[in-house]
C-alpha positions as CSV (number, residue, x, y, z in Angstrom):
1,X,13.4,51.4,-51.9
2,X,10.7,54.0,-53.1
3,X,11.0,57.2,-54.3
4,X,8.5,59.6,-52.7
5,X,6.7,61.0,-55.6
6,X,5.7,64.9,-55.5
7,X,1.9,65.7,-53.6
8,X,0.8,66.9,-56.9
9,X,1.5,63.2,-58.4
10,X,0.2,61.4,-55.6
11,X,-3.4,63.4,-56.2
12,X,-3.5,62.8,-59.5
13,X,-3.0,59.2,-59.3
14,X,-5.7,59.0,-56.7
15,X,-7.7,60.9,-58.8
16,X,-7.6,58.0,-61.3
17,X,-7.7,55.4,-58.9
18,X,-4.5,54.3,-58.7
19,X,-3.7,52.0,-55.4
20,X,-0.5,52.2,-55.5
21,X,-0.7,56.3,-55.1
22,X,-3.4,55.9,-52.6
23,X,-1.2,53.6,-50.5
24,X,1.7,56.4,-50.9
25,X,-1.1,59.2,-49.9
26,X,-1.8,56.8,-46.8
27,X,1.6,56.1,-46.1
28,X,2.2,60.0,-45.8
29,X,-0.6,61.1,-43.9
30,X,-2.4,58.0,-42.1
31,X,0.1,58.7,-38.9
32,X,-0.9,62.2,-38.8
33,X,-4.5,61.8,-39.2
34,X,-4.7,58.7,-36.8
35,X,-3.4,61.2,-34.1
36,X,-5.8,63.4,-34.2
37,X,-8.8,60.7,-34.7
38,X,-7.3,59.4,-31.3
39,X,-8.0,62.3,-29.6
40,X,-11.4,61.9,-30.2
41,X,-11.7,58.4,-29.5
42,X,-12.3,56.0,-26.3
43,X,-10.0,53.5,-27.9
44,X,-7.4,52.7,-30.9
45,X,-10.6,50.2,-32.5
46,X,-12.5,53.5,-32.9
47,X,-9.4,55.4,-33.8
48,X,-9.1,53.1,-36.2
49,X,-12.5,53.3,-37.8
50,X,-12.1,57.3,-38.0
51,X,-9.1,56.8,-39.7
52,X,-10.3,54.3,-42.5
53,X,-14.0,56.2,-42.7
54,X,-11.7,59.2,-43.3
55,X,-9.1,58.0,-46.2
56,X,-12.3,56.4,-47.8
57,X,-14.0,59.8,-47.8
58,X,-10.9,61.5,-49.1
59,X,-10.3,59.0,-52.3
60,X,-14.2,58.6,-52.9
61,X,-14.1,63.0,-52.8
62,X,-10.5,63.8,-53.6
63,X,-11.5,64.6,-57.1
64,X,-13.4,67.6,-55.6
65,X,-9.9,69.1,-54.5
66,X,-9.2,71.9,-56.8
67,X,-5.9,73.0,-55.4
68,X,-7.0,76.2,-53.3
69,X,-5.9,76.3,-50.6
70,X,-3.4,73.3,-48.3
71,X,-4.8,69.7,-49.6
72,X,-3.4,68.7,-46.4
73,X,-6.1,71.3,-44.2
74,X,-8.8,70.0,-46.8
75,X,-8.3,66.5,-45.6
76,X,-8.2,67.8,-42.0
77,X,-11.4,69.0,-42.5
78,X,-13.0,65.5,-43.6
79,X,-10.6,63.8,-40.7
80,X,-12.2,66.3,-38.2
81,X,-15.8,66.2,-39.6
82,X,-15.5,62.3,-39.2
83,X,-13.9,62.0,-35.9
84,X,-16.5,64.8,-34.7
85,X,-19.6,62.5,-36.5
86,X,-18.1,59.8,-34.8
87,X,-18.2,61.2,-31.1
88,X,-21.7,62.2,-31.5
89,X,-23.1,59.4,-32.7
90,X,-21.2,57.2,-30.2
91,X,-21.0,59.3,-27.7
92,X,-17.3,59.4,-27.9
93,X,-15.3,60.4,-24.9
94,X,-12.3,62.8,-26.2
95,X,-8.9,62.6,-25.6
96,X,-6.4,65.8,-25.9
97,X,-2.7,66.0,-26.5
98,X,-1.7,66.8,-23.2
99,X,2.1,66.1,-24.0
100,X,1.6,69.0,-26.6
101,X,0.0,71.3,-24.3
102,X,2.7,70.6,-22.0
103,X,5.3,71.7,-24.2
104,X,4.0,75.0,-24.8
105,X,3.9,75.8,-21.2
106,X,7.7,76.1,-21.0
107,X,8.4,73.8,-18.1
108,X,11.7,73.9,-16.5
109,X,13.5,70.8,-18.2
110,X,14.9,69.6,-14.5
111,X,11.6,70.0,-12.7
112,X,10.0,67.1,-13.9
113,X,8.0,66.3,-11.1
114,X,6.4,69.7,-11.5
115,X,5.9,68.8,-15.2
116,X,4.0,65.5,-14.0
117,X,1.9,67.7,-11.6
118,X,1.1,69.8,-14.3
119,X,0.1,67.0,-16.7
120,X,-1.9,65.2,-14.1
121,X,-4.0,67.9,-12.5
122,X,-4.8,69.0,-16.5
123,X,-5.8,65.5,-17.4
124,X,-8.3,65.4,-14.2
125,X,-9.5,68.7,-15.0
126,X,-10.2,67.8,-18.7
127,X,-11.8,64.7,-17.4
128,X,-14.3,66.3,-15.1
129,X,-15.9,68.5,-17.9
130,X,-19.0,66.9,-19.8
131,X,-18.7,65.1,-22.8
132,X,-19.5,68.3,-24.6
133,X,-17.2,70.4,-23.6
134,X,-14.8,68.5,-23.6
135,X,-15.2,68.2,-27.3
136,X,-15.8,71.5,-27.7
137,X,-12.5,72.4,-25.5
138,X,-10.9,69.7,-28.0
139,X,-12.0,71.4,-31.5
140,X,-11.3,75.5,-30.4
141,X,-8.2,74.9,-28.4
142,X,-6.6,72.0,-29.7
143,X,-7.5,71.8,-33.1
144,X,-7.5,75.7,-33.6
145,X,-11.1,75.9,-35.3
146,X,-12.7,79.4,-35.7
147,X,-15.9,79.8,-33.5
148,X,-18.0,79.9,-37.6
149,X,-15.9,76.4,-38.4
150,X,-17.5,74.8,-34.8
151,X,-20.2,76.3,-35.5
152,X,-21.1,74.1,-38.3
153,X,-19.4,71.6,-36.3
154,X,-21.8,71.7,-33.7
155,X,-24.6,73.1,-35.9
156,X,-24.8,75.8,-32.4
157,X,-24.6,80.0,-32.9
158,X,-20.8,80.8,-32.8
159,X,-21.9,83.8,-30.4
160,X,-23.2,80.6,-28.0
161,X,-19.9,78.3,-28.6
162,X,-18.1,81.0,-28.1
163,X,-19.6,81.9,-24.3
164,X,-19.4,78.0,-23.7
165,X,-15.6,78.0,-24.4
166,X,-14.8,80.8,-22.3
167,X,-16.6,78.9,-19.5
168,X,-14.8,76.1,-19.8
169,X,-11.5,77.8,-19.8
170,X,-12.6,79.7,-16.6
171,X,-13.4,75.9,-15.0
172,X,-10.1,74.4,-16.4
173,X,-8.6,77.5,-15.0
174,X,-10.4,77.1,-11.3
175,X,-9.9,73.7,-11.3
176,X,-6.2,73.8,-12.3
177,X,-5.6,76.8,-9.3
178,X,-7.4,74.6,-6.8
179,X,-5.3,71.0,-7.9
180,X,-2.1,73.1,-8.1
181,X,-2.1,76.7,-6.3
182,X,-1.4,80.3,-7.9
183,X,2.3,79.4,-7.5
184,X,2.3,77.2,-10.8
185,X,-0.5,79.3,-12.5
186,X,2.0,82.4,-12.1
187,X,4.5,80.9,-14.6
């Protein structure tokens, strides 16, 4: 049985190259960051190739950490930037974590046909935006970037992202009230 060494060990070992505190800093993280490189994804292969392209980015840069600010947002940023590379140059289809949004709309916990409903008429919604928006929808919403952070992102005016994702929240928003009526809108 291993002993979990602190984060501060683990990045110094990487920093020197260590494998054995590289495996340990993939071993904490690789779960996390293969969740959200599946939400960007059409399938686990390319999930999977976000997640390696990502982990080989963070040990080939990790000496560039300083220790401002989370070390775990900084390799969010690389995951992000990679999964985000990754959809544009293969025209990636994004997923989102509809099971989290779910959660945060407070469903009633014996109602789970209205929860399915829910779920369902959000997935079809999500899937009739373009590719772009989707992603964009994806970044701001899910991923809680800053208009400036998609931005760069996007390499698009934030003032212009930022009409585009009030858009597509008023067309989630229409097509959610049309699949499912004010009645569950209300709540």
């Amino acid at each position: 049985m291993s002993v979990m060494k602190s984060l501060d060990t683990v990045i110094e070992g990487c920093r020197k190259g260590d494998q054995a505190m590289q495996r340990e800093l993939y071993e904490r993280y690789s779960a996390r960051f293969y969740a959200l490189s599946r939400r960007y994804a059409k399938d686990d292969f390319i999930a999977k190739e976000i997640l390696v392209d990502g982990f080989l980015e963070v040990f080939n840069n990790i000496k560039k950490y300083r220790g401002e600010g989370s070390f775990e947002g900084w390799m969010h940023t690389i995951f992000v930037r990679k999964a985000s590379a990754s959809y544009h140059r293969e025209t990636l289809l994004p997923t989102c974590r509809e099971d989290e949004i779910l959660e945060d709309m407070k469903a009633e916990q014996n109602d789970i046909d209205r929860q399915i409903d829910i779920k369902e008429a959000f997935v079809v919604a999500l899937r009739r935006l373009s590719d772009d928006d989707r992603s964009l929808f994806n970044v701001i919403a899910i991923e809680g970037y800053s208009f400036p952070e998609a931005s760069r992102l996007f390499d698009t005016p934030p003032t212009t992202l930022k009409s585009r994702y009030y858009k597509i929240k008023q067309i989630l928003g229409e097509e959610l009230k049309m699949q499912l009526g004010d009645r569950y809108l209300r709540e």
